[in-house]
DRENZAMAR-73384 format. One record per atom (N, C-alpha, C): x, y, z; residue in one letter. Coordinates in steps of 0.05 Angstrom, whole numbers, plus 5000, padded with zeros to 4 digits. Layout:
XYZA...
//
This chain:
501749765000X500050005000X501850255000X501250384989X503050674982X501150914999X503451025010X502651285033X501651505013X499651585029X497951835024X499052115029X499852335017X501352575031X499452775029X499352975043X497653205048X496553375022X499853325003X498453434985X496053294952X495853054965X494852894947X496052794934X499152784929X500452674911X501252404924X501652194910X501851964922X505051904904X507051884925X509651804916X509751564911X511951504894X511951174879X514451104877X514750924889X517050814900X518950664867X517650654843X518950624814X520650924801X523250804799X524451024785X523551094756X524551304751X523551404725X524751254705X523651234680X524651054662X526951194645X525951434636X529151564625X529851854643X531551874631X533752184642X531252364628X530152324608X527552514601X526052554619X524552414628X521852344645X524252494680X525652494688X527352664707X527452894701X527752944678X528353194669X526353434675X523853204667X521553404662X519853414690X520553224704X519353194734X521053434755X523553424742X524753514765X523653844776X524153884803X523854194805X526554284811X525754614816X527754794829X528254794851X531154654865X532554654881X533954894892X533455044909X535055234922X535055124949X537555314957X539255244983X539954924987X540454794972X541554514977X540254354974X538054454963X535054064954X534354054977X532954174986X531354135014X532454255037X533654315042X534754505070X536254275089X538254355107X540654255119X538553975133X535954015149X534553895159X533853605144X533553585110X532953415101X536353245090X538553405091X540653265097X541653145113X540053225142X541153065168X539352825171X537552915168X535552645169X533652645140X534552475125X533052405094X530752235101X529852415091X525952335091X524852275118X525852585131X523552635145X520452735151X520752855127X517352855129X515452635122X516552475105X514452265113X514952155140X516552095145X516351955174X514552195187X514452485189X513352515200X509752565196X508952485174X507252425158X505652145174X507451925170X506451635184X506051715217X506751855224X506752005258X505352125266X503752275247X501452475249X498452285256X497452325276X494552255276X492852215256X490751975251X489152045229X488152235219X485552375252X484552685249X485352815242X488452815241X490053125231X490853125203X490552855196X490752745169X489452865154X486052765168X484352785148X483653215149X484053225173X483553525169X485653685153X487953645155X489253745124X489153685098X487853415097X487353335068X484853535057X483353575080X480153595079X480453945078X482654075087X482554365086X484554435056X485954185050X486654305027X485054315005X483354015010X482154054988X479254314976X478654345005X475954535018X477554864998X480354835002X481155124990X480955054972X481354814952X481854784923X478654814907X476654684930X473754714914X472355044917X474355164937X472855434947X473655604917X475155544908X476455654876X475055604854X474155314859X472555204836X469555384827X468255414863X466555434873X465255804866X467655934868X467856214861X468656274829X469956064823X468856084789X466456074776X465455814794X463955764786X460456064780X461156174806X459856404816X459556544794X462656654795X462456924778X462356844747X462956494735X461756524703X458656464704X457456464725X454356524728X453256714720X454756934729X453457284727X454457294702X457657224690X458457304677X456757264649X455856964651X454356874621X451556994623X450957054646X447657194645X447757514630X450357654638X450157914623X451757894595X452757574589X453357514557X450957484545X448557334555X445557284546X444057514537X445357684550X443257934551X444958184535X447458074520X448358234494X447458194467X445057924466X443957934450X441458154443X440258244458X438458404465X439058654455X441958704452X442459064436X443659054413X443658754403X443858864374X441658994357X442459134337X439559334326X438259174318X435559264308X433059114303X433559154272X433259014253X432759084225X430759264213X428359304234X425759384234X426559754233X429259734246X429660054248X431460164227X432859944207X435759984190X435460204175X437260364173X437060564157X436960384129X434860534107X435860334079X437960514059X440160534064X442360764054X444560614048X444960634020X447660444013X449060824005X451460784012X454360994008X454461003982X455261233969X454261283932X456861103920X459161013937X461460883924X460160553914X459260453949X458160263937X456160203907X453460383910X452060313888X454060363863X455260523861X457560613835X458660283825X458860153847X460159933836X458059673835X455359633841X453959453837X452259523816X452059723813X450459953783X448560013793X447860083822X445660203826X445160433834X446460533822X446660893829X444561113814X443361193831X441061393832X442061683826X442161813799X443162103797X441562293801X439262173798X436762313801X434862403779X432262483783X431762563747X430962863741X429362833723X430363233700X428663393712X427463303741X425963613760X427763593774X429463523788X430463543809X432963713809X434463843791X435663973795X435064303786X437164563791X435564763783X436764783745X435464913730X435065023711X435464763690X433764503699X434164333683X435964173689X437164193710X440263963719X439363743729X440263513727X440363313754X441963223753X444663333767X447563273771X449063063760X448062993738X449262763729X451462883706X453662713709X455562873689X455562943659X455763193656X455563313635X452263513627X450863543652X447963583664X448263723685X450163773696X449964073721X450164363718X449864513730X450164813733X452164873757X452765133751X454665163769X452965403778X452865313800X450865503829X452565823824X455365773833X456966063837X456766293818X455766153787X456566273768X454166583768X452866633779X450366713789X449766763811X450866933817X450566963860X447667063863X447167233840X444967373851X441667373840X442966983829X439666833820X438266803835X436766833862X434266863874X433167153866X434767473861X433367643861X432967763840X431167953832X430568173815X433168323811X433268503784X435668753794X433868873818X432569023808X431069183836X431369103865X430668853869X430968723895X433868663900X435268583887X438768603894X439568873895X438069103885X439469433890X438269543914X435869333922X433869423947X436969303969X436769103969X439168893990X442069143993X442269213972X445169283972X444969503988X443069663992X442469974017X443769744043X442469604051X442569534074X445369224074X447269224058X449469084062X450069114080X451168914093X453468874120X456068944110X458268954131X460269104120X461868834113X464368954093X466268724080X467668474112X466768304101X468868204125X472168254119X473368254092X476468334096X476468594108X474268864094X474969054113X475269084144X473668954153X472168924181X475368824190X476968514179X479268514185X481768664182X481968784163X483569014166X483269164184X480969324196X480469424209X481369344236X480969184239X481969004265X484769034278X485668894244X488868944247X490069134248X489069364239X489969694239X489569684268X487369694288X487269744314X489169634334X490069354324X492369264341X494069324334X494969374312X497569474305X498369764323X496669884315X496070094325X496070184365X495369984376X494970004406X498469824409X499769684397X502469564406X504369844397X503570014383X504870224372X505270424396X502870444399X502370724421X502570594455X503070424450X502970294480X506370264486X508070334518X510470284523X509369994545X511669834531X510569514549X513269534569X513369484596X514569414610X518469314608X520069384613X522269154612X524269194634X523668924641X525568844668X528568894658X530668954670X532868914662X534568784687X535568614684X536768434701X539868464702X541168594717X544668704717X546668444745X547268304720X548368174733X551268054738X552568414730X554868384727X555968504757X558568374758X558668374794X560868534787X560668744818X563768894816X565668804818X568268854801X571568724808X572268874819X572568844854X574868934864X578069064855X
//
């Protein structure tokens, strides 16, 4: 019968079959492979293992394992909540019922379904299709009459470049007439 250890692992008294299977078993040894204690007396913890009371046995087997399910147990918890507010990301994807129906004018350009429009829809006969437009600028003052554009022109607002000039004449003007401050800092020391 092979001894039981605290940590569940059950040692086996068969050596390993190759220098591989060592290799890959082995751990990290610091301070001397077990400390001066396991050089004075080799394999004392199991002996002190076979020494130990049942109860105390079973209550470290039983607290290690109690920590190992308390882990399981709190996983288990939180991918509870976790998959309930994954369930409930189905819920905000959009509804089709609301989709905009709008394809981008590049797309239709390339499936051939492009809409230029037809011969009311633009002004003086246009519907922007190439070689079919107007040029809006050419004509600033196609909404009005002469009369009504010489009526507008009494009551113009002023140029905005003037208005900026103007501006800039005033600052120029106030850095001109204005004396600004200057520290002068002397920090040349007397030579004896």
């Amino acid at each position: 019968k092979q001894p039981h250890f605290p940590s569940g692992v059950v040692k086996s008294a068969q050596a390993p079959s190759c220098d591989r299977d060592k290799m890959l078993r082995s751990g990290v040894k610091r301070g001397g492979g077990g400390g001066i204690i396991d050089k004075m007396i080799p394999g004392y913890k199991d002996r002190l293992w076979a020494a130990t009371p049942l109860g105390m046995k079973q209550y470290q087997v039983k607290s290690e394992n109690d920590k190992f399910e308390a882990g399981i147990a709190q996983h288990k918890k939180w991918q509870g909540m976790l998959l309930q507010w994954k369930s409930m990301e189905k819920s905000f994807t959009p509804s089709a019922k609301y989709r905009k129906p709008a394809v981008d004018w590049r797309r239709q350009m390339e499936r051939g379904t492009m809409f230029y429009g037809r011969w009311y829809e633009g002004p003086e006969g246009s519907d922007y299709r190439p070689g079919n437009t107007v040029d809006r600028l050419a004509n600033v003052k196609a909404p009005f009459t002469e009369a009504e554009w010489a009526e507008r022109k009494q009551y113009r607002s002023w140029d905005l470049m003037k208005l900026g000039y103007a501006g800039l004449a005033l600052f120029l003007g106030y850095r001109v007439t204005n004396e600004w401050p200057v520290v002068w800092c002397d920090e040349r020391r007397d030579v004896a």
